[in-house]
C-alpha positions as CSV (number, residue, x, y, z in Angstrom):
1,X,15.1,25.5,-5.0
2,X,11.3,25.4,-4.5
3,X,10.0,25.0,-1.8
4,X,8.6,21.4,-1.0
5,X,5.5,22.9,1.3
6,X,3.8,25.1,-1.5
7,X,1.0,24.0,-3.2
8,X,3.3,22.6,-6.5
9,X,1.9,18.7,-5.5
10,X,-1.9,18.4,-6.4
11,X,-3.5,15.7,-4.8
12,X,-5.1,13.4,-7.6
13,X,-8.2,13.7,-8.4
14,X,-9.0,10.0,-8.9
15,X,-7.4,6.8,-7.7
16,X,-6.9,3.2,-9.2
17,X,-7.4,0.7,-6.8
18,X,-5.9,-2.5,-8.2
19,X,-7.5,-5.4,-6.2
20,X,-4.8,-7.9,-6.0
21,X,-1.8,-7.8,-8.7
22,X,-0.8,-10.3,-9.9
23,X,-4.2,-12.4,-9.6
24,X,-6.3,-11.0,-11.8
25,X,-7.3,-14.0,-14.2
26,X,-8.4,-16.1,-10.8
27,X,-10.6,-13.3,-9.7
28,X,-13.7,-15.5,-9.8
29,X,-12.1,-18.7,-8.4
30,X,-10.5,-16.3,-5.4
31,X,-14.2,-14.8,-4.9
32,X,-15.8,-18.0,-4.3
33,X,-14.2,-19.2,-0.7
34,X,-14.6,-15.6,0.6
35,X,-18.0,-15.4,-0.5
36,X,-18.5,-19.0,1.1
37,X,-16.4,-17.7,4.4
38,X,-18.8,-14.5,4.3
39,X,-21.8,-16.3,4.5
40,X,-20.9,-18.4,7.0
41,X,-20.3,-15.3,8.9
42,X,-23.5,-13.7,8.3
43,X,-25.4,-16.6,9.1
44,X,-23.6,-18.1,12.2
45,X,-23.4,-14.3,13.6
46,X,-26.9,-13.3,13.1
47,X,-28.0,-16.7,14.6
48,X,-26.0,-16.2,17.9
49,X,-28.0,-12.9,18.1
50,X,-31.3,-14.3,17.4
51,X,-31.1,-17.4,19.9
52,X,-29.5,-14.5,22.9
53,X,-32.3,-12.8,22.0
54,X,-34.9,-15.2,21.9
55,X,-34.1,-17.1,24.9
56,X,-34.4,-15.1,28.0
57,X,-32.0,-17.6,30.0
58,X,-29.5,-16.2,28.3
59,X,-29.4,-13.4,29.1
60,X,-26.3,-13.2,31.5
61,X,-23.2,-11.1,31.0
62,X,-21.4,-13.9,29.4
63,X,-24.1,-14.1,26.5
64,X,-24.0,-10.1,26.4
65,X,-20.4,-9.9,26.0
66,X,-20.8,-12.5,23.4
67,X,-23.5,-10.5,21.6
68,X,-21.2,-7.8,21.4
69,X,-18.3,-10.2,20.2
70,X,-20.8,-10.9,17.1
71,X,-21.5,-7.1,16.1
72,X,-18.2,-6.5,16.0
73,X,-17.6,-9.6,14.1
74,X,-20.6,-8.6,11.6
75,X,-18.9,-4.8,11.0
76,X,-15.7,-6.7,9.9
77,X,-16.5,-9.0,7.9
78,X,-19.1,-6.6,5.9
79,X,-16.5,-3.4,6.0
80,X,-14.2,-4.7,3.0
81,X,-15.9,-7.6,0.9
82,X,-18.2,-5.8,-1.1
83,X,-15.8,-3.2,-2.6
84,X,-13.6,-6.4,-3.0
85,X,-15.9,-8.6,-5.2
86,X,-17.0,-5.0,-7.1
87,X,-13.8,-5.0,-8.0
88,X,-13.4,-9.3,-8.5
89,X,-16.6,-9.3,-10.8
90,X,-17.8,-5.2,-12.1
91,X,-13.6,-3.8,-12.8
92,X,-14.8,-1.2,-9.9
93,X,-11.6,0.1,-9.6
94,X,-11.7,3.6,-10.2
95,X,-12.6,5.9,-6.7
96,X,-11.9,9.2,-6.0
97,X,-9.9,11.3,-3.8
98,X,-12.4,11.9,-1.9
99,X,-14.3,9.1,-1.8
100,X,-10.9,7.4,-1.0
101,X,-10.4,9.4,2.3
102,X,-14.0,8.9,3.5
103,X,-13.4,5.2,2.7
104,X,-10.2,5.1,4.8
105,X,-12.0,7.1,7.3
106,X,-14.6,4.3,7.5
107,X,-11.9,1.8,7.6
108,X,-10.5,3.2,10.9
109,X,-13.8,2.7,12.2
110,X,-13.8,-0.7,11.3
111,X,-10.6,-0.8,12.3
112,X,-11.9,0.3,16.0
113,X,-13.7,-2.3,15.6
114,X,-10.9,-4.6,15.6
115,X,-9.8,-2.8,19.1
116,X,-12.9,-3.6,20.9
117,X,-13.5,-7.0,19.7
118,X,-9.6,-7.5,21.6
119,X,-11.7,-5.4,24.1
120,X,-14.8,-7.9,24.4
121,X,-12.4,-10.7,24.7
122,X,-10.4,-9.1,28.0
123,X,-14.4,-8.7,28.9
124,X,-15.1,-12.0,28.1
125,X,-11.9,-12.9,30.3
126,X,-13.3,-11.3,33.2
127,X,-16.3,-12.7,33.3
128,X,-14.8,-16.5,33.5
129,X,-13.1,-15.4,36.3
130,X,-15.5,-14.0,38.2
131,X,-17.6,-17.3,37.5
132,X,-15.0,-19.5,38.8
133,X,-13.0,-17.5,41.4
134,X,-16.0,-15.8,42.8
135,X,-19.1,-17.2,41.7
136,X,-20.0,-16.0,44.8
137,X,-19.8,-12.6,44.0
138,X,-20.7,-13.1,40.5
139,X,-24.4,-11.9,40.0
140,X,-23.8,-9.0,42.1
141,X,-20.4,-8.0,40.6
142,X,-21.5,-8.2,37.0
143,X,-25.2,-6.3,36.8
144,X,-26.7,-5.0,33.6
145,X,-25.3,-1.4,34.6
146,X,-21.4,-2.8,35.0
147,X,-21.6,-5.0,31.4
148,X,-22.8,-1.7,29.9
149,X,-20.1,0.6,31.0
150,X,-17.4,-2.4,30.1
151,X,-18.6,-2.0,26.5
152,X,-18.9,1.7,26.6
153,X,-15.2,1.4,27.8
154,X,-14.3,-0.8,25.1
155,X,-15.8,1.7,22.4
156,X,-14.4,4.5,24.1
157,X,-10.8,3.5,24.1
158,X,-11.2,2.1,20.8
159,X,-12.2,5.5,19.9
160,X,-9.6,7.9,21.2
161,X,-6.9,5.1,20.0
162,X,-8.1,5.0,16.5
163,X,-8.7,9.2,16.3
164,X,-4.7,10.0,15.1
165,X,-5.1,7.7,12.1
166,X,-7.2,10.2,9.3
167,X,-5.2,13.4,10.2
168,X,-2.1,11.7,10.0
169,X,-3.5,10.5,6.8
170,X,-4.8,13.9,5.7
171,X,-1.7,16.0,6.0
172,X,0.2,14.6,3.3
173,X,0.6,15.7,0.0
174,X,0.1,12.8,-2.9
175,X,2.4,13.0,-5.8
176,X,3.6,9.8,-6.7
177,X,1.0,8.2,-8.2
178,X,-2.4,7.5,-8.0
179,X,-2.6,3.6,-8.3
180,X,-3.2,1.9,-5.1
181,X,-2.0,-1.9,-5.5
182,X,-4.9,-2.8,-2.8
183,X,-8.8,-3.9,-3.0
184,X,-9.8,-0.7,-0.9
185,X,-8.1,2.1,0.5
186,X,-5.8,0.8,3.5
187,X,-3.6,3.0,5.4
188,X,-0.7,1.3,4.6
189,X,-1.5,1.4,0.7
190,X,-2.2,4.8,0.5
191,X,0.1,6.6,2.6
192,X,3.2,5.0,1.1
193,X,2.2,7.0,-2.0
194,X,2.8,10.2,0.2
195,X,5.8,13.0,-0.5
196,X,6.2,13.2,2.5
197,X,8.2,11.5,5.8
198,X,5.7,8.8,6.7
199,X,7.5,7.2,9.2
200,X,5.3,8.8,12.0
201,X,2.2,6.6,10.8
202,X,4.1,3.5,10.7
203,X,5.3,4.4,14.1
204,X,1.7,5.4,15.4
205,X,0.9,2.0,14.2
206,X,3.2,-0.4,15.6
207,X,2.7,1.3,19.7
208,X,-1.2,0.9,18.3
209,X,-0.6,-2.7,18.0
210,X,1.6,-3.4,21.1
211,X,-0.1,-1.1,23.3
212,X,-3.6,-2.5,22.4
213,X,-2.8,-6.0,21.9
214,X,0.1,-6.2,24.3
215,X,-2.4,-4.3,27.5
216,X,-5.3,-7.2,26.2
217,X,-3.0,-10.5,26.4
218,X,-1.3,-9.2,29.9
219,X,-4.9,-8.9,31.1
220,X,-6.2,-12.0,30.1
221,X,-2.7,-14.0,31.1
222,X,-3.5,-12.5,34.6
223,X,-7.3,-13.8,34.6
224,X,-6.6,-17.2,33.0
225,X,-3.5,-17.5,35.4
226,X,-6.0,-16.5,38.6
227,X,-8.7,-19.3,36.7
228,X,-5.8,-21.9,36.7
229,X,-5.1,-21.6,40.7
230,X,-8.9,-22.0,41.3
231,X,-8.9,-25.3,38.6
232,X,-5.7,-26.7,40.6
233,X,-7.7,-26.0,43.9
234,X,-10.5,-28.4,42.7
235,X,-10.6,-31.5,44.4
236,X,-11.0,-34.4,42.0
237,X,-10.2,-34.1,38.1
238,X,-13.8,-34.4,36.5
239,X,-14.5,-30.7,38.6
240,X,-10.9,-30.0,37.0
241,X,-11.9,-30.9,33.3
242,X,-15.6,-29.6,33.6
243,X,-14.6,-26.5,35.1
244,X,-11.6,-25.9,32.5
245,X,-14.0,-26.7,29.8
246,X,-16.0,-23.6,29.7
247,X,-12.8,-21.7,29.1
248,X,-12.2,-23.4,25.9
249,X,-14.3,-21.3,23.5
250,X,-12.8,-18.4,25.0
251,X,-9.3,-19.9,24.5
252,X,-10.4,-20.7,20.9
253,X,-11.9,-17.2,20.2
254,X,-8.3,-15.8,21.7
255,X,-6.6,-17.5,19.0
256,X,-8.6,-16.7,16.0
257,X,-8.1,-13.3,16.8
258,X,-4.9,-12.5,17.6
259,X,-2.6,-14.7,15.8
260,X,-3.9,-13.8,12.8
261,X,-3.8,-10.3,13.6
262,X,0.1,-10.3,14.9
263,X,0.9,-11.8,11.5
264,X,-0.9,-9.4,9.4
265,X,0.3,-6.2,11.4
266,X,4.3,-7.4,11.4
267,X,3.6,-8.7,7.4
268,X,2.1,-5.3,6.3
269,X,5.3,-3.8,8.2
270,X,8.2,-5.7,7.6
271,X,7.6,-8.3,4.9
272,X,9.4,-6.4,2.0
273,X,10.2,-9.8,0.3
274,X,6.8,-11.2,0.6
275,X,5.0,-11.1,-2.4
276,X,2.5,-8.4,-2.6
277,X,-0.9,-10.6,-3.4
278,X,0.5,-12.7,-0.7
279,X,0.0,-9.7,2.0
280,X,-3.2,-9.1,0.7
281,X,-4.8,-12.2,0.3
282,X,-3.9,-12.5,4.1
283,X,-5.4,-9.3,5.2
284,X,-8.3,-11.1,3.6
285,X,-8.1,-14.2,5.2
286,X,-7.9,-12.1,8.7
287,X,-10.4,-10.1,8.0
288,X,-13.0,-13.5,7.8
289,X,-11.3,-15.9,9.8
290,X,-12.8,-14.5,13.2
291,X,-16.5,-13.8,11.8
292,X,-16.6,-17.3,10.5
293,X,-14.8,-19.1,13.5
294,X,-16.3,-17.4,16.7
295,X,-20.2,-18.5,15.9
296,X,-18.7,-22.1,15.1
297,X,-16.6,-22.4,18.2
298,X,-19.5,-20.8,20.8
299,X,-22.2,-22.7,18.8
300,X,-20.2,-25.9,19.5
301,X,-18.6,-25.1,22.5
302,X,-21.6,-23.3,24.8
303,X,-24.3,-25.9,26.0
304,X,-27.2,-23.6,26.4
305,X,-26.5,-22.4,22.4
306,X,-26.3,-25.6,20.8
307,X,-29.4,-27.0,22.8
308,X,-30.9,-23.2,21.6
309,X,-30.0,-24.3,18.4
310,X,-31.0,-27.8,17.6
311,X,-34.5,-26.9,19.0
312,X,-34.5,-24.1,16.0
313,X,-34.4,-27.6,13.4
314,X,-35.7,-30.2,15.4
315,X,-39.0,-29.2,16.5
316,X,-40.3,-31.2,19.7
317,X,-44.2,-31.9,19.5
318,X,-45.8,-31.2,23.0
């Protein structure tokens, strides 16, 4: 019997990436909303950056962490969409082994990415309840120097978290086939086509997701249960309501995130029946839902960024 280790499986040299099966007469009809939810992403992250940037009252840790928020939110959103519509309006399927890894390699990035915007929002956390359990200690607590080395943190653990993925990736011989039923290189998609016991990756995965996600809600449960004994301790209900309301964009931002998220990570995993273009179009959706909604929800939500904002279109004489 040969032996299963020698060099008999030859990676391909090429692989197919199919986009969505199943879909492919409504490419240009599917192309439109996400190009319209890209856009919107663009646009409403770029102009939290410019109006931080622009106005120096706003620069306060709550507005840096929200900066950092919209970076992450940019890398997302820009990470899978253009390989997507090259595919929706060029055919661009073809890519090659290599360029495949390096893609996938990228994609873990991006997928870091994903980890420290769950990161800036446990920042973000923090911050609301420094302002209203110790706003005392709030300017001294959070300097320049301590919002830095939060983000740094956030990168960092991102980082080592994310590392595993490509050599798990790399290890594995590919002999099945070379058609990927995907828009881009995902882990999921490619490893599947492995000879190999895979069940290491999927496991890697799933503590990935608890531990990361799991670590990030326990820490923001804690601060948002500290905020509500502060709000309680408030003595009349307009302090109650004003001070509760500059949670709410956080609270909002929360949600986008990581109910999308949970859904798309259990899906990919455990959604045998689901239909394939179903899991993908989803992955999609997540992928834009939190660009698009965080600008929308701060731009509404945050005083000092809608008054930022309508002076950028309604220009006051002096």
């Amino acid at each position: 019997m040969s032996d299963l280790n020698t060099t008999e499986f030859t990676n391909p040299s090429t692989f197919i990436l199919l986009g969505i099966p199943g879909l492919e007469k409504a490419y240009i009809w599917i192309s439109i909303p996400f190009c319209t939810m890209y856009t919107i992403a663009l646009l409403g992250n770029f102009t939290i950056l410019f109006i931080v940037k622009r106005e120096p009252s706003l620069h306060e840790p709550m507005f840096y962490f929200l900066c950092m928020l919209a970076v992450t939110d940019l890398v997302m959103s820009t990470s899978t969409l253009p390989k997507m519509l090259s595919i929706f309006w060029f055919n661009s399927r073809e890519i090659s082994f290599t360029a495949c890894l390096t893609q996938m390699y990228f994609m873990y990035f991006v997928h870091s990415f994903s980890t420290m915007e769950s990161g800036m929002l446990v920042a973000m956390a923090f911050d609301r309840y420094m302002a209203i359990c110790n706003p005392l200690r709030y300017s001294t607590t959070l300097t320049n120097s301590v919002v830095v080395k939060i983000g740094l943190a956030v990168v960092l653990r991102s980082g080592i978290l994310t590392l595993p993925y490509p050599f798990l990736v790399r290890r594995w011989p590919y002999c099945r086939t070379n058609i990927i039923p995907h828009f881009y290189c995902a882990h999921i998609a490619v490893v599947k086509l492995a000879c190999a016991d895979i069940r290491i990756n999927s496991y890697y995965g799933l503590f990935n997701l608890f531990s990361v996600i799991g670590m990030d809600v326990f820490f923001i449960a804690v601060s948002y249960t500290l905020i509500l004994r502060a709000i309680f301790r408030l003595p009349t209900k307009d302090a109650r309501l004003k001070t509760f309301g500059t949670c709410i964009s956080h609270l909002c931002a929360i949600s986008a995130l990581y109910i999308p998220d949970l859904f798309s990570s259990l899906m990919q995993r455990f959604g045998h029946n689901v239909p394939m273009h179903f899991l993908i179009l989803f992955t999609i959706v997540y992928q834009l839902v939190p660009p698009v909604l965080h600008p929308i929800i701060y731009g509404v939500r945050t005083k000092q960024i809608r008054d930022r904002l309508l002076q950028l279109f309604i220009h006051k004489e002096p």
